[in-house]
N, C-alpha and C positions, 0 to 999 in steps of 0.2 A: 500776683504774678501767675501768670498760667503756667504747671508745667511744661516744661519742652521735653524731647525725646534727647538721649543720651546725645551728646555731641564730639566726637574723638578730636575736631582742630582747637576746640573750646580748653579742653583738656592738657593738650599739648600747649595751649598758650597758657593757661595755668600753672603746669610746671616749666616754662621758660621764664614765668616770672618769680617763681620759686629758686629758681636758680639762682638769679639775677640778685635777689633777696639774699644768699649767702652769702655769693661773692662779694658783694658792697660791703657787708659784714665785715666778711675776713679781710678786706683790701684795708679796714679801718686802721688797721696796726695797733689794734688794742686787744694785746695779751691775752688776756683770761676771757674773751667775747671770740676770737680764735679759737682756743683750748675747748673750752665750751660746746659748738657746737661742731668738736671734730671733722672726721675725714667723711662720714656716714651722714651729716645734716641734711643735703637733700634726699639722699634717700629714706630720710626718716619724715619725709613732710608730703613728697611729693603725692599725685594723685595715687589711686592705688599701691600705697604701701604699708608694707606688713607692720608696720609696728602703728600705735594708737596716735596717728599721725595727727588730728585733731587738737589734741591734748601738748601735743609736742610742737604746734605751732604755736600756741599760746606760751608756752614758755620762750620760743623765742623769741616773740615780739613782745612782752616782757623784758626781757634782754637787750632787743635791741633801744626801748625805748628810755631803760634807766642807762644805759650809753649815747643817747641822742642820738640816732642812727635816725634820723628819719627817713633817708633814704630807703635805706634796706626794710625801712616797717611801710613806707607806703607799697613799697615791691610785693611785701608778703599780704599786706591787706587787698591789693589788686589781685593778689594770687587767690587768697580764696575766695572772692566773688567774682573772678571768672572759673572757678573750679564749682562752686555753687552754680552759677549757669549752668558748666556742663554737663553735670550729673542730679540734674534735675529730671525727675522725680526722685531717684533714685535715693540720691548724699543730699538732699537743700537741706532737711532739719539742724543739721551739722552745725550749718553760719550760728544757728541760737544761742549755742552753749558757746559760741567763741564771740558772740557780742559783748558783753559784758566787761572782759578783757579789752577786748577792741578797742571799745570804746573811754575805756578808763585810758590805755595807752594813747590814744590819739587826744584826748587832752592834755596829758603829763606832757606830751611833744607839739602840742599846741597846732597839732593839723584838725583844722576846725570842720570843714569838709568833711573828713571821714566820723570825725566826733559827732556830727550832728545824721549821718546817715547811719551811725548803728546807735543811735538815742533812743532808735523806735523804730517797730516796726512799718513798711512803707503799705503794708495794706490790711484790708481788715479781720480780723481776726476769726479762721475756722477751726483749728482743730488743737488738741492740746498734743505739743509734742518735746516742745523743749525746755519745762520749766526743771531747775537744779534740784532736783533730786535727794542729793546730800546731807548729810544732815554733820552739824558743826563738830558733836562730842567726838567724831570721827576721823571727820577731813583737817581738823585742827585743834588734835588731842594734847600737842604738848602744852598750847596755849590753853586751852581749855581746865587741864589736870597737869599742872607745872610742878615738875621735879626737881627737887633743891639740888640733886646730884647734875642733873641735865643741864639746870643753870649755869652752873659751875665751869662744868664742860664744854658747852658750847661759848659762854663768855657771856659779853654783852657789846652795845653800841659802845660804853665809853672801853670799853676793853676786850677787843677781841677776841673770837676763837684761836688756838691754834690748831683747829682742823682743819683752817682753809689754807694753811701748807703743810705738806712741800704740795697737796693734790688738791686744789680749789673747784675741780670740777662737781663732785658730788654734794657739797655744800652750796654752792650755786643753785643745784638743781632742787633742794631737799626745798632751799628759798624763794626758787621761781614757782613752782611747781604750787604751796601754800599762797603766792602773793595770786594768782592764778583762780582759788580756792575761795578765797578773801573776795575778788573782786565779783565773783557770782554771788558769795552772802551778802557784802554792801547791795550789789544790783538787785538780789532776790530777797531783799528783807520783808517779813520775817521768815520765811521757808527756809523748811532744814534747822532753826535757831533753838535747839531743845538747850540751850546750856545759860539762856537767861537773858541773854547782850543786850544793848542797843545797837542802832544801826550805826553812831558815834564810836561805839566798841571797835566793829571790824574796820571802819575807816583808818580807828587810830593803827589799829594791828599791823593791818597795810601801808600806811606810811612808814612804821617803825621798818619793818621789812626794807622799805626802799631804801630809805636812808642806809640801811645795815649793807645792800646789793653794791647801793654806788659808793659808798667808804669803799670796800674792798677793788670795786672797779678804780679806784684811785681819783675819782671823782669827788669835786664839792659834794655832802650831803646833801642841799637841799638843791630842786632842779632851778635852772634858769628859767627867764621866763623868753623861752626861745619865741623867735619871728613867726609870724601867725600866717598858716599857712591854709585857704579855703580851697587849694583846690582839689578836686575828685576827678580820676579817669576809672570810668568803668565802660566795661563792654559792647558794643555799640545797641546790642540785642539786649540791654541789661531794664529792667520795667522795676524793679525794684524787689527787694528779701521778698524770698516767700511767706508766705500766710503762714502766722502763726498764734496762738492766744497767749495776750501777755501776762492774765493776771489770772493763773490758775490758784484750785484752793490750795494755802500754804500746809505745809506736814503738821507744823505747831502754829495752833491761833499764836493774834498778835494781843489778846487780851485773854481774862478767863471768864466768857460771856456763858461758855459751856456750864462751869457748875463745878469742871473738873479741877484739879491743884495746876497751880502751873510752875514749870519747870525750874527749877533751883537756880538761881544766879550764879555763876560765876566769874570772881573780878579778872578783867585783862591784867595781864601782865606788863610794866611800863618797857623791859627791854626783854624783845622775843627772839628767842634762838631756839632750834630745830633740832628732832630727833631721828632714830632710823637713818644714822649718816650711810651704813652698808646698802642699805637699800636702795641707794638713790639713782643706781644706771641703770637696773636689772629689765624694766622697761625699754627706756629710751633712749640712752646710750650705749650702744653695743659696741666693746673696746676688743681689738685683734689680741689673741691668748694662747700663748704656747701651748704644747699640744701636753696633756696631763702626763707625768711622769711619775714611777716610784720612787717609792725613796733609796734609792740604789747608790752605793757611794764606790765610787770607781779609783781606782788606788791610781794609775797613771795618768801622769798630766800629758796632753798632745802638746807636742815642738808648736813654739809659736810660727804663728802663719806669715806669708809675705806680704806686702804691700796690696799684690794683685789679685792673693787670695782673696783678703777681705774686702777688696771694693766688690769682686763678683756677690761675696756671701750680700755684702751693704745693698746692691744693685735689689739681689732677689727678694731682700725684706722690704723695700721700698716699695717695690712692684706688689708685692706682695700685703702690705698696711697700708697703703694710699700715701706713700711720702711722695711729694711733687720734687722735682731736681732745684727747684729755688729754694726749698725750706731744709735745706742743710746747710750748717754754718759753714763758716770756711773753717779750715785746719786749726788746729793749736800750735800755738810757741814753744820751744823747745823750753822757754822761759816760763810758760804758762801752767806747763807739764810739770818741773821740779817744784814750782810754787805750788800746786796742787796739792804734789806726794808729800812736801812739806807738813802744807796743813792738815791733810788726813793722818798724817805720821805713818806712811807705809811708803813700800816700794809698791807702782803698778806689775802688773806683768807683761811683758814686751806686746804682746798681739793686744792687748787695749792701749797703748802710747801709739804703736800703729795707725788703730782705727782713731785716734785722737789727730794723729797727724795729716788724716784722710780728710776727716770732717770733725769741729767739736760740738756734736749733737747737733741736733734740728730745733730750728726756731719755732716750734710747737712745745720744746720740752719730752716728747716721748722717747727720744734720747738725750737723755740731758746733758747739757755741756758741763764745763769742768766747774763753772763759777755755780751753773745751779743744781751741780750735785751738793756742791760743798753747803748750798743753801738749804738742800734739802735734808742734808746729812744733819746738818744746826737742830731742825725744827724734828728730826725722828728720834736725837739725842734727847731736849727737851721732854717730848714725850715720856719717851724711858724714864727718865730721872721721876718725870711727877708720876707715872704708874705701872712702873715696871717692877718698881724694887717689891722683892716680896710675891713676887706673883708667880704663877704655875708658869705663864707666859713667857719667861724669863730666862727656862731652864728649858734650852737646845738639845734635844737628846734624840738621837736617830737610831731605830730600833736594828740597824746593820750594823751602826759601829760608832759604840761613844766615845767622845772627846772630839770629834769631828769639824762642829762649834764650837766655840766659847760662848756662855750663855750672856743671855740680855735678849729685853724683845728688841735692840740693837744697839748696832755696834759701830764706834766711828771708824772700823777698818772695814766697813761694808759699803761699799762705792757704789751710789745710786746708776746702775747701767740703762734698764729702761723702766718708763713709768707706763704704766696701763691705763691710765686715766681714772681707775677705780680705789685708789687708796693702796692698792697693790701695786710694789715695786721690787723688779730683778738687780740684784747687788753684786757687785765682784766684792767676791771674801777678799783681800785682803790680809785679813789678820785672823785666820783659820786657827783652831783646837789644836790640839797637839799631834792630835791624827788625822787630820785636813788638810790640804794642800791649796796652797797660794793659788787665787784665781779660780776657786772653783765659786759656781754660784747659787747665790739665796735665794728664796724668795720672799720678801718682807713682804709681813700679813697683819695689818692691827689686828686681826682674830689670834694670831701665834704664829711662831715658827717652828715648822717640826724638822727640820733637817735640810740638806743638798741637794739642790735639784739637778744640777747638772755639774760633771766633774771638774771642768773647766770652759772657759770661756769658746776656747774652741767647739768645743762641744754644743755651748747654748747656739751658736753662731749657724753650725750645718742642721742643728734640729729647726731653730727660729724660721730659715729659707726652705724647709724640707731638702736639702740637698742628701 
C-alpha cells in the first residue's frame, strides 16, 4: 500500500464510525458492557486522543466480542482501517499491534471477512515495525509467578471473585487488558516467551480468561457458534494494511541452537485471575472525582434542601459527568424508601428521600439506586468480615476530632451515594461515631478510610456541582 498524505474526511469518517461502535454497544442493554465503557469511551478511542487510544480499542472489541456485539465490533474494525487510511504515513504501523486482537475477535464472532483480512499481511514485507515487543514475565506476571494469596483473592472460574462487586469495572479491565496481551503471545509465539510456554500454554490462558469475561457478563461460558458472517466494508481508496515484516527475530529463540540455557518453564495456571486490581483505570478510564478535600470535620449539619434545590444541584452534576436525561431512573416509592431504611437499619436524612424521590439513581449505577446500594452495601459488608477484622484499616480516626466514625473498613450504616467506577465509593453515614452527625459523608477506599469528607450531604451536593 503506498502511503497517502494525511486525509482530514478520512478521519472524521473514522471517528463517526467510532462512534457509531459505542452507541451499538450501549443501546445493547447489557449492564456491565455500559458501565465499562463509561461516559468518556469515544473520546478515549477516537483519532487523536489523548489517552493510549490503540490499546483501549482493543480492549473494547474484546468486550464487545465476548458479548456478541458484532455489530459494534465490525463498527470499530471499520473505524480503524479507515483511521489507518487516514493517517497514513503518519499512525499505519498502529493496525499491527491491533491485528492479532483483531483477528482472534473476528473469529470468536465468526465474521470471517474481517478474520481472514487481518490473518496477514496484504503486501509484501519492508520494514520491521510492528512485532510485540513484550516480553511474558511482565505482561503476565500473575500468571507466570502465581500467588497463593492472589489465588485466593481473586477466586477462580468455579468460584468467583468478589472483586467484581459492588465495582466490576476495573476487574473487567485488569481481564481485557491481559486477554489483549495473551492474543499478541498466541499470534507472536515465541517472541517475548522468556518464561518457558508453549504456544498451547497461552491459548489455554486465553480461553480460561474468556470463559471467566462472559460468566460475569452473565453469559453461557463457552461462545455460540454464531452465523458466519464474510462480509468486509472498507474504504473505497482502501489497497490493503500497509507493509510490514511479519517474521521478525524473536527476543527468546524458539529452541537452544545458541549453546545458551534456555529459559526456566513455568506451568500455567488451570484457573487465572488477575492482579494490580487499583491499577486498572489509571490509564484508560478516567472517572469524574470530587475536587480533594481535608479532612475537616464541620460540627453543623445544613437544613435539608427542597425539592427544587436538588433537581438544580442533580441538573449541574449531570451536566457536569456526562449523565444523559434517559439514564436516570424514575423516582422511589415511598414503599421502596422505608423498605430500604428497613434493611440498612437507619433513618435516611430527609434531603437524600428527596433526591430518592426525584430520581432512584441512574441506570449506569454511578448513583445507585436503592436496590443496588443495598447490593453493594452486602458485598463491602462481606469484605470487612473476610479482612477487615484486625486490620489498621479498620480503625476510622480523624486527626480533627475522634469518634467521628465508628470503625470498620465499613459499615452497613454507610449508604452507597455514588460510585466512581474505580472501586472508590461516596457513602451517606448514616450510623455516624458518637461525634458525627447523621448524613455526613465517607469516602470508602479498599486502601482505608481515614475520616469525613464532607459534613453533610448538602455539602457533597454544592461542592460535587461547584455551586
Amino acid at each position: 500500500m503506498e502511503p497517502s498524505p494525511y486525509d482530514p474526511k478520512l478521519e472524521l469518517e473514522a471517528n463517526r464510525l467510532y462512534a457509531e461502535a459505542i452507541a451499538s454497544a450501549k443501546d445493547s442493554g447489557i449492564k456491565d458492557v455500559k458501565r465499562y465503557l463509561g461516559r468518556k469511551a469515544f473520546e478515549e478511542i477516537k483519532c487523536g486522543s489523548e489517552y493510549n487510544a490503540w490499546k483501549i480499542q482493543l480492549e473494547f472489541a474484546t468486550l464487545f466480542a465476548m458479548a456478541e456485539l458484532t455489530e459494534a465490533l465490525e463498527l470499530l474494525f471499520r473505524g480503524k482501517i479507515t483511521q489507518t487510511m487516514a493517517l497514513q504515513p503518519q499512525g499505519g504501523r498502529g493496525i499491527h499491534r491491533s491485528l492479532p486482537t483483531f483477528r482472534w475477535c473476528a473469529e470468536k464472532t465468526n465474521l470471517t471477512g474481517y478474520a481472514e483480512l487481518f490473518s496477514k499481511p496484504n503486501n509484501a514485507a519492508s520494514r520491521v515495525d510492528s512485532p510485540y515487543r513484550s516480553i511474558a514475565s511482565r505482561e503476565i506476571r500473575r500468571i507466570a509467578y502465581p500467588d497463593p494469596w492472589e489465588e485466593s483473592f481473586y477466586g477462580t472460574l468455579e468460584n468467583p471473585s468478589r472483586g467484581w462487586r459492588p465495582d466490576p469495572v476495573p476487574m473487567y479491565h485488569t481481564y481485557l487488558e491481559e486477554m489483549v496481551d495473551l492474543t499478541n503471545f498466541v499470534s507472536g509465539f515465541p517472541f517475548g516467551n522468556d518464561i518457558g510456554w508453549s504456544r498451547e500454554d497461552y491459548v489455554r490462558a486465553l480461553e480460561t480468561d474468556a470463559l471467566i469475561v462472559r460468566q460475569q457478563l452473565g453469559f453461557p461460558e463457552t461462545m455460540p457458534d454464531l452465523p458466519e458472517n464474510p462480509r468486509v466494508i472498507l474504504p473505497e481508496s482502501f489497497q490493503g494494511l500497509p507493509e510490514w515484516t511479519p517474521d521478525p527475530q524473536p527476543v527468546f529463540p524458539a529452541d537452544n541452537d545458541s549453546g545458551g540455557s534456555s529459559p526456566q518453564r513455568h506451568e500455567p495456571v488451570p484457573d487465572l485471575q488477575h492482579q494490580d486490581l487499583q491499577q486498572s483505570q489509571e490509564d484508560s478510564h478516567e472517572t469524574p472525582r470530587l475536587e480533594d478535600q481535608p479532612q475537616t470535620i464541620h460540627a453543623a449539619k445544613e437544613n435539608p434542601l427542597s425539592i427544587e434545590e436538588i433537581k438544580k444541584h442533580l441538573e449541574r452534576i449531570a451536566e457536569e459527568v456526562g449523565i444523559e436525561a434517559d439514564e436516570w431512573n424514575e423516582p422511589a416509592t415511598e414503599e421502596e424508601i422505608a423498605e430500604a431504611e428497613k434493611a440498612f437499619g437507619v433513618t435516611f436524612p430527609e434531603t437524600y428521600k428527596q433526591m430518592l424521590r426525584i430520581h432512584n439513581g441512574t441506570d449506569m449505577g454511578d448513583f445507585p439506586s436503592l436496590k443496588e446500594a443495598l447490593a453493594t452495601s452486602k458485598e463491602l459488608e462481606e469484605i470487612e468480615e473476610e479482612f477487615g477484622e484486625g486490620s489498621e484499616k479498620s480503625k476510622n480516626l480523624s486527626e480533627d476530632k475522634p469518634g467521628v466514625l465508628k470503625n470498620g473498613v465499613y459499615r452497613r450504616g454507610w449508604v452507597p451515594l455514588y460510585d466512581f467506577g474505580t472501586g472508590v465509593v461516596d457513602c451517606l453515614d448514616c450510623d455516624p461515631g458518637p461525634n458525627g452527625t447523621l448524613g455526613q459523608v465517607v469516602r470508602y477506599d479498599p486502601g482505608g478510610v481515614e475520616g469525613v469528607d464532607y459534613a453533610s450531604l448538602e455539602e457533597w451536593l454544592k461542592e460535587f456541582d461547584g455551586s
